[in-house]
VOBA-1610 file (N, C-alpha, C; in pm, whole numbers, padded with zeros to 5 digits, always signed):
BEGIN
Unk-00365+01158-00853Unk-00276+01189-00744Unk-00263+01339-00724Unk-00314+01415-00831Unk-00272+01598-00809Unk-00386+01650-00746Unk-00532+01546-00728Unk-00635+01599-00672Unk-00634+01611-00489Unk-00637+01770-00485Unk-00642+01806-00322Unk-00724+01692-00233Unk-00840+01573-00266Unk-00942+01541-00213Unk-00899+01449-00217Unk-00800+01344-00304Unk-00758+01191-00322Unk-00765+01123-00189Unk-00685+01200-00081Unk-00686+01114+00044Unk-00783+01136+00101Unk-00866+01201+00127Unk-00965+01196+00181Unk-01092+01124+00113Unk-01080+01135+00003Unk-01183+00978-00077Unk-01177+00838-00023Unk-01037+00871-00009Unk-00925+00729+00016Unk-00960+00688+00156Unk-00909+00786+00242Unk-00989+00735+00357Unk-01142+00758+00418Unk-01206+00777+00344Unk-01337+00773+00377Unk-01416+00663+00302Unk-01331+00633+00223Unk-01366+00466+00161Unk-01349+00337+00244Unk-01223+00394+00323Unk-01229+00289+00418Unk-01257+00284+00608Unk-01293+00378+00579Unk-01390+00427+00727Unk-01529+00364+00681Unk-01563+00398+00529Unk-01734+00362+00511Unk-01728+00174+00515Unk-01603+00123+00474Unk-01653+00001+00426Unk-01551-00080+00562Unk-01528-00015+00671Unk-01458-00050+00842Unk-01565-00195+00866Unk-01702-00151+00868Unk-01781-00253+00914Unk-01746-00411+00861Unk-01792-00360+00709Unk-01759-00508+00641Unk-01635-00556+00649Unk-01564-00492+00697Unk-01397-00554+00686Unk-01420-00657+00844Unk-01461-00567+00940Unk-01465-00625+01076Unk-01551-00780+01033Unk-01709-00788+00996Unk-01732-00885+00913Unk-01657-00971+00894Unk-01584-00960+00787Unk-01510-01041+00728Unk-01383-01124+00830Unk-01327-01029+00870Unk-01226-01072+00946Unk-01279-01152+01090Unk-01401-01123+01125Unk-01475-01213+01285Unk-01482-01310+01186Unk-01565-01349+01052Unk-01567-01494+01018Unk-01475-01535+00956Unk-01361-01520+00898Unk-01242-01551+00842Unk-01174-01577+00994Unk-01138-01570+01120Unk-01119-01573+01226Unk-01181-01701+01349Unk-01261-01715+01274Unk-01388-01787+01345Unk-01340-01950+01321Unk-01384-02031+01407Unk-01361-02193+01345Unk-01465-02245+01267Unk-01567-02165+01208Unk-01658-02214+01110Unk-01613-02304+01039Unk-01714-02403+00990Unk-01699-02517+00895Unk-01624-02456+00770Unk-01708-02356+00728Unk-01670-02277+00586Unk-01500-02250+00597Unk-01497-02221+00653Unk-01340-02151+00631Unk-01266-02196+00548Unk-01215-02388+00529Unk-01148-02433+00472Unk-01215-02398+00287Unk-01325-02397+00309Unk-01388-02389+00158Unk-01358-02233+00107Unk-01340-02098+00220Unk-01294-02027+00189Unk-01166-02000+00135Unk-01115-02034+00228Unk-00940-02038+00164Unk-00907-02093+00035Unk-00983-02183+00042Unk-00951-02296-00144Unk-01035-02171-00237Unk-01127-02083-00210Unk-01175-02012-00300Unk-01075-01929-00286Unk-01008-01881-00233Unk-00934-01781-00278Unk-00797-01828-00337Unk-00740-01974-00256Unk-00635-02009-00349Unk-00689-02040-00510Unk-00808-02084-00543Unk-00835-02099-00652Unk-00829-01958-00745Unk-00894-01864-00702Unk-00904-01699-00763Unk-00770-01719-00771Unk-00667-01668-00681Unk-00543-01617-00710Unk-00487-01691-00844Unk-00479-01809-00841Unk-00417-01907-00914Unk-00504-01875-01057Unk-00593-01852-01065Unk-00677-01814-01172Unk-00643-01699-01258Unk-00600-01572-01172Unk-00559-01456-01206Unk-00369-01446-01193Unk-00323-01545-01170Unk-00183-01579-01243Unk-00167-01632-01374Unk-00291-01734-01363Unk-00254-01763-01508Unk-00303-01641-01657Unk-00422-01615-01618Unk-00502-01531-01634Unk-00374-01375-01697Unk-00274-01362-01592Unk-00204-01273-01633Unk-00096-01314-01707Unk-00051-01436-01665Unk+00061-01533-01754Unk+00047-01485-01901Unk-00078-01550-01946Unk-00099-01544-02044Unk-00139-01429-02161Unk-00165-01296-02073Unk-00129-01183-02118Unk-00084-01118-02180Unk+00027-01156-02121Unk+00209-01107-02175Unk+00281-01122-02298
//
């Protein structure tokens, strides 16, 4: 955080990776078949990395 350049890393990380986000968000957006199989992958991850941290502690 004391480095003069942090934000500008910061946002030039997400200027470089703008495209793939747009990507993502036209097919996350989209009525593709996939979608529903997407969402369960990510409810599955999340739920994975709760327990995952649960058990951590």
């Amino acid at each position: 955080m004391e480095s003069q350049d942090f934000q500008s890393a910061v946002t030039e990380a997400v200027v470089d990776n703008q495209e793939a986000h747009n990507t993502m968000a036209d097919y996350f957006f989209s009525d593709g078949p996939a979608i529903s199989a997407v969402i369960m992958a990510l409810a599955d991850a999340f739920y994975e990395a709760a327990i995952d941290q649960r058990t951590d502690v």
